[in-house]
ChimeraX commands (.cxc) that place a marker at each C-alpha (Angstrom):
marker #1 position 13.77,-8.43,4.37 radius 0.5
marker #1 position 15.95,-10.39,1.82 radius 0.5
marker #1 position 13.86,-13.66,2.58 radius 0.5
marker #1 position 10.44,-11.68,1.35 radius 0.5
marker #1 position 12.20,-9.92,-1.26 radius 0.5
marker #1 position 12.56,-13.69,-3.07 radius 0.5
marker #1 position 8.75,-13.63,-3.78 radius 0.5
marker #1 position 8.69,-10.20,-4.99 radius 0.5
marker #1 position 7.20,-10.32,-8.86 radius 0.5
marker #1 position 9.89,-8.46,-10.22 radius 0.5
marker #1 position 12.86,-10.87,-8.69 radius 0.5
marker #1 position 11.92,-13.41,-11.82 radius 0.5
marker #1 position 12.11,-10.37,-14.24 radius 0.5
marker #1 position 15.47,-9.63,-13.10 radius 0.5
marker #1 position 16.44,-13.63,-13.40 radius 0.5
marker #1 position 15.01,-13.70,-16.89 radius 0.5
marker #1 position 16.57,-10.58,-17.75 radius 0.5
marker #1 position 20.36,-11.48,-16.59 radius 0.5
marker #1 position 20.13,-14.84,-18.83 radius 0.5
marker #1 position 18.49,-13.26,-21.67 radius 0.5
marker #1 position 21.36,-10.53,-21.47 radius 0.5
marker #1 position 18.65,-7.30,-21.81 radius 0.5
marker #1 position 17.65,-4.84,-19.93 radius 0.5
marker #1 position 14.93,-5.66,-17.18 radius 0.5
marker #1 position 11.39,-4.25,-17.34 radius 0.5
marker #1 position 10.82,-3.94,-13.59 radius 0.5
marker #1 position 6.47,-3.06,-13.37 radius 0.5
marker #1 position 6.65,-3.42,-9.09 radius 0.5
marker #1 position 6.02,-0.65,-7.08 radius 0.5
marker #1 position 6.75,-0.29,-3.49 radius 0.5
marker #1 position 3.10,1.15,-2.47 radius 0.5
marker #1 position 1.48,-2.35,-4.04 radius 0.5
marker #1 position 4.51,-4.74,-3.58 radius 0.5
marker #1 position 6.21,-4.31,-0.56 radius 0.5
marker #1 position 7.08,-7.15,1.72 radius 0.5
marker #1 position 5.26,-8.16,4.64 radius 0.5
marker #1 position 8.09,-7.20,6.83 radius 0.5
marker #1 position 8.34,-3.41,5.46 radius 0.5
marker #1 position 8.43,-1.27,7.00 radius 0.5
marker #1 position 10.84,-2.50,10.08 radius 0.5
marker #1 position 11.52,0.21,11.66 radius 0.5
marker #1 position 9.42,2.44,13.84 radius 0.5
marker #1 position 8.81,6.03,13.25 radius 0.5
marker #1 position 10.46,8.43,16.19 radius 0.5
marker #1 position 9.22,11.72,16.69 radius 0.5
marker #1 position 11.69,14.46,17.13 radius 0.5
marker #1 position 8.59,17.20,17.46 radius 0.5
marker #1 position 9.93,20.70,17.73 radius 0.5
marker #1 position 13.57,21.69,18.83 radius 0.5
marker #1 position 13.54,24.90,21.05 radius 0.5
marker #1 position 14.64,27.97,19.86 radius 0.5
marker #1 position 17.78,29.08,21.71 radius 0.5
marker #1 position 17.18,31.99,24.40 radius 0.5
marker #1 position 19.05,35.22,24.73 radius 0.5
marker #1 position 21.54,35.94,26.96 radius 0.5
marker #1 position 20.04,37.79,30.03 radius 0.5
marker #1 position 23.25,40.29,30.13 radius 0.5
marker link #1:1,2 radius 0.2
marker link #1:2,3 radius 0.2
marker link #1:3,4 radius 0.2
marker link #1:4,5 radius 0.2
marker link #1:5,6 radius 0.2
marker link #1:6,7 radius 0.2
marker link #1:7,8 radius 0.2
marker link #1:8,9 radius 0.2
marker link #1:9,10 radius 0.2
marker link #1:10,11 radius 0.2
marker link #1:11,12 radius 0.2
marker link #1:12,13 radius 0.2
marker link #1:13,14 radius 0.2
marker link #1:14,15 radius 0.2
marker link #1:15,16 radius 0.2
marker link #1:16,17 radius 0.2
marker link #1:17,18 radius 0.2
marker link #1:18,19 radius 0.2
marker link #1:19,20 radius 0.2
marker link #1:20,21 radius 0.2
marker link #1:21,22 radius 0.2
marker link #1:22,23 radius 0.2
marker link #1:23,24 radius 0.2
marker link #1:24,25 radius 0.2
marker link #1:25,26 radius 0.2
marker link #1:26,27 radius 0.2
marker link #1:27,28 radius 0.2
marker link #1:28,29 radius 0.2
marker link #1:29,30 radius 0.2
marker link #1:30,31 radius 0.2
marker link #1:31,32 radius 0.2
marker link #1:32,33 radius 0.2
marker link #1:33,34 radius 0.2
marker link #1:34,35 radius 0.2
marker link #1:35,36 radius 0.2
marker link #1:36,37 radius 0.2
marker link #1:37,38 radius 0.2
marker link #1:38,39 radius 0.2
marker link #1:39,40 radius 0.2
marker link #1:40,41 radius 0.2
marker link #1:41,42 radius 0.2
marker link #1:42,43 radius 0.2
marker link #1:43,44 radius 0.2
marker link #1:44,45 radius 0.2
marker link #1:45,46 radius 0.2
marker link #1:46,47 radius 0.2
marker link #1:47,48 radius 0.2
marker link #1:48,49 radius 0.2
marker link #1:49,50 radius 0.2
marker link #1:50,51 radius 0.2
marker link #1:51,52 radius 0.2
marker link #1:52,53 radius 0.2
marker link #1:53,54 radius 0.2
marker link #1:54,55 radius 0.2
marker link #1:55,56 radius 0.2
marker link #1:56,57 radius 0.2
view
């Protein structure tokens, strides 16, 4: 995730920025320019819990 996040357009931005003491003017979004590797994890589902029962007594 770091590795790919080197060739994301807005890393230069940030570079530029820090030198040229301003704020940066970060355009990325993560729907368009997201790594390859994103996302890494896998979705679980949980489905449903149970409701709890009442007591028989």
């Amino acid at each position: 995730m770091i590795a790919d996040s080197v060739s994301i357009r807005d890393s230069m931005e940030g570079v530029k920025a820090f030198f040229e003491k301003r704020q940066p003017n970060f355009k990325a979004t993560l729907e368009n320019d997201a790594p390859p590797s994103f996302p890494w994890w896998t979705d679980i589902d949980f489905g449903r819990k149970p409701k709890a029962s009442k007591p028989k007594l």
